[in-house]
N, C-alpha and C positions, 0 to 999 in steps of 0.2 A: 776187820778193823773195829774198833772199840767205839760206842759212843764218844766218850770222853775225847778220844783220837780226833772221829769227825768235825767235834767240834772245835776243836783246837784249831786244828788246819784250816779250818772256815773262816775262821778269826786272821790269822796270822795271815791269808789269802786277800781280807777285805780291808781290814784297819791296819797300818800303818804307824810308827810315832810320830808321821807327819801328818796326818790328817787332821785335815781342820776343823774345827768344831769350836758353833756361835753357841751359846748359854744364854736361853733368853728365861730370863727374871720376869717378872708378872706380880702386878697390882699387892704389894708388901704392906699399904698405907700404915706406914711409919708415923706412929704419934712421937710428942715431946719424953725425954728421959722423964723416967717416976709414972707413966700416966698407961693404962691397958686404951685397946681402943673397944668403945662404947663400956668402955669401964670390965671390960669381960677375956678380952684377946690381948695377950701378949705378942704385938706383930712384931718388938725390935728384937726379941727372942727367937722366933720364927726366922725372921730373913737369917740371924746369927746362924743361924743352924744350917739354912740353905747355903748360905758363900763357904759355909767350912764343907758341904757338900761337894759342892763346886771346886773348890780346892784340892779334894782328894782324888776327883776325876783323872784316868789316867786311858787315853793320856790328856796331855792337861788342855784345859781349856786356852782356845786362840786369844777368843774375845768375849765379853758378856753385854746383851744387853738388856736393859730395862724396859718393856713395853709400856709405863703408864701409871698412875695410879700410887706414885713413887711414895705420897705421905699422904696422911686425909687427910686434913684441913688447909695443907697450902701457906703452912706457917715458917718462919726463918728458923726456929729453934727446931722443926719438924726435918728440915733438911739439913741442918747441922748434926744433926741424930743419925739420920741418914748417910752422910758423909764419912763420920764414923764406922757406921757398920759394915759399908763395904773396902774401906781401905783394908783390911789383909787381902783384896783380890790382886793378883800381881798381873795380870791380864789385861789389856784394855778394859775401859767400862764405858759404855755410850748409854745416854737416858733421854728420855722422851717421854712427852707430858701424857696424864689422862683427865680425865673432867673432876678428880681431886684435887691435880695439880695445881698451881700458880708460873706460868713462864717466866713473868719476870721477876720471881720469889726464887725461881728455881739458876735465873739466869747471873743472880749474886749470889749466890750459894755455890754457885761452880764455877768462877768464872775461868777454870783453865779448862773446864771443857769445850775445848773449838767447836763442838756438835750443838751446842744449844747459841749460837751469836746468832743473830739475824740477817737474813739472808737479804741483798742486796737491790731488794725491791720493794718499794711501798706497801703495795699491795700483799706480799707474802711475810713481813718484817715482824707481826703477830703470831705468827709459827714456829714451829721446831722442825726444820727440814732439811734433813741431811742425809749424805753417801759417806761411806765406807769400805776400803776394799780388805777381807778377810780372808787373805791367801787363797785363791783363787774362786773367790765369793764375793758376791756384790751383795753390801748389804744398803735402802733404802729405807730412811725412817720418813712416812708422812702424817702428820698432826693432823687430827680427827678432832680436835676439842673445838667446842663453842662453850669462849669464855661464859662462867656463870651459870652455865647449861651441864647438867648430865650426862644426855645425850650427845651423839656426834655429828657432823656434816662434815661435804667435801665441797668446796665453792671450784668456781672456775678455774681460778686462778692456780691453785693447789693440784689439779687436777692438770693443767696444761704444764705444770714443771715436772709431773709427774712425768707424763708424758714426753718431753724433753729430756730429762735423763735417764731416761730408760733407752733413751734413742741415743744415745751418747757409747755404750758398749751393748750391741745389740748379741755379742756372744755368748757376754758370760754368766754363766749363772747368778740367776738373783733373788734376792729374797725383800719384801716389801713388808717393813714392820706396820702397824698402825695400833689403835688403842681399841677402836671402837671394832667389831668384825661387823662386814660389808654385807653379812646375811642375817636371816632371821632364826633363830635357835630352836622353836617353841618354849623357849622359859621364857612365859608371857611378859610378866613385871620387868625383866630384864630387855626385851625388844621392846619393851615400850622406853627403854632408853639408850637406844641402839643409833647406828647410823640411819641416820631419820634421809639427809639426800647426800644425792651425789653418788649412788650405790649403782646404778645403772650405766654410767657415765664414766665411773672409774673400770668397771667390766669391760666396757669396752675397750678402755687403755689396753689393759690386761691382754686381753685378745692379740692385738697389735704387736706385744712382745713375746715371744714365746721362752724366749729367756727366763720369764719369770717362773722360779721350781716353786715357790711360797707366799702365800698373804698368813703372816703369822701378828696373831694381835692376842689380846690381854680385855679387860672387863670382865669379861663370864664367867671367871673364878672357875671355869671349869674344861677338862680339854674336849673339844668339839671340830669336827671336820666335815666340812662341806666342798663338795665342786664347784668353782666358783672363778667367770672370765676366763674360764680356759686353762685355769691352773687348779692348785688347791689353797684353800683359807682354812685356818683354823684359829683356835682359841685353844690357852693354856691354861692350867689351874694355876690360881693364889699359892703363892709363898707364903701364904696367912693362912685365912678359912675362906671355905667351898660354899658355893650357892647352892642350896639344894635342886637334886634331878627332880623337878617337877613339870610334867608338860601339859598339867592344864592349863586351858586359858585362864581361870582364875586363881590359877595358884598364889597363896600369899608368898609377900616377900620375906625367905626365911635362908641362912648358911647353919652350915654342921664343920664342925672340929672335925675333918676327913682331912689325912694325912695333907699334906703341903706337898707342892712340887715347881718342877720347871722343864722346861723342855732343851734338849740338845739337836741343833740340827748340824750335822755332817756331812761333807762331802765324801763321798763313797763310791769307788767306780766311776766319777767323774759327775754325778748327780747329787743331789741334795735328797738324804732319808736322815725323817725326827724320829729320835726317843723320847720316851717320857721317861722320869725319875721322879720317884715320890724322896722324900726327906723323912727321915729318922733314922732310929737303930732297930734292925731288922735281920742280927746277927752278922755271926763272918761269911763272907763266899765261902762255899764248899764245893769241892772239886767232884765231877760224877767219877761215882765209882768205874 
């Protein structure tokens, strides 16, 4: 049997037209129409390129979500831009803040998204905290942002709903978004604005539910995977620009023009396996000989 053969067969054995498949989107910061960000990055051009990505995905994407980071400045005309760029996605789209963000800039800028209302308790009502069920996927978005803050936390509170509804379908696969990731990278400048607490605390959730296949989060502009509470955490690259791979502790804070991307996490075999995908033109498939 042919290369070509096995790997046909391997395909046709694992993916399905029904397999589902979440698109998680990552830190785009979408400036105002007319404006580059830091006067240098074209990011509304970028994400443009990623959703027509996305789109061509076959098979097609379930659902997509935004980990964070959705525009830099947190301005109305920033998410009205935004709004724009993703309506050709025909899919769901669910979003969720990063320490760019504005909630409740972001919460009149969408307001048919039911995922960004506030959730029906004082104490969590400053949040963006929501479930989603993704054919036969549980997806969990929990806010990491400290308003005015870079950095991230997980307070109690946040942490005990967490917990709560993870205990609500203790069977099914799930995937727990956030912005900030719950470990340390070695890109120094970048963990110094990291999940500062609540990092230990949420591991132990974690622990608790075995259900969870993913802690998939966004900031690090880069894709990074760690073991983490008994599951796996990772970070995805920018639909923009990349932080540079630097791991000294004194590395300045510096990104490089490196391809753009997003991750695909699928249900495969009854489990949860991520792709990466970079964005561009990189020719046509070619079949092996």
């Amino acid at each position: 049997m042919s290369l070509r053969s096995l790997h046909f067969g391997f395909q046709c054995g694992a993916l399905q037209e029904n397999t589902t498949v979440l698109v998680q989107l990552t830190d785009p910061h979408i400036v105002a129409p007319g404006r580059l960000l830091m006067d240098r990055i074209d990011t509304p051009a970028l994400l443009a390129s990623a959703v027509a990505s996305v789109r061509a995905l076959q098979p097609p994407a379930t659902a997509v979500v935004l980990t964070g980071d959705l525009v830099d400045r947190g301005n109305a005309d920033e998410y009205a831009h935004l709004q724009r760029l993703l309506e050709p996605l025909t899919c769901p789209v669910w979003l969720m803040p990063g320490n760019h963000d504005s909630v409740a800039a972001m919460r009149l800028a969408f307001p048919d998204h039911t995922e960004l209302r506030p959730v029906n308790d004082e104490a969590l009502s400053p949040y963006v905290l929501w479930v989603r069920e993704v054919a036969g996927m549980r997806l969990i978005a929990l806010d990491t942002v400290v308003a005015g803050a870079a950095h991230g936390s997980l307070c109690e509170h946040r942490l005990a709903w967490l917990d709560r509804t993870l205990g609500v379908e203790p069977q099914q696969p799930t995937i727990v978004a956030m912005h900030h990731p719950p470990f340390a990278t070695g890109i120094g400048h970048m963990d110094g604005i990291g999940l500062r607490e609540g990092f230990d605390a949420l591991a132990d959730v974690l622990r608790r539910h075995p259900q969870v296949e993913r802690v998939i989060c966004g900031h690090l502009h880069r894709p990074i995977v760690r073991r983490f509470g008994g599951t796996i955490a990772m970070t995805v690259p920018s639909t923009a620009h990349q932080i540079v791979l630097d791991l000294r502790t004194d590395g300045p804070p510096a990104y490089r023009r490196e391809p753009p991307g997003y991750a695909l996490h699928a249900i495969v075999g009854g489990t949860v396996v991520t792709h990466g995908a970079n964005v561009g033109e990189y020719g046509p498939a070619e079949l092996y000989a």
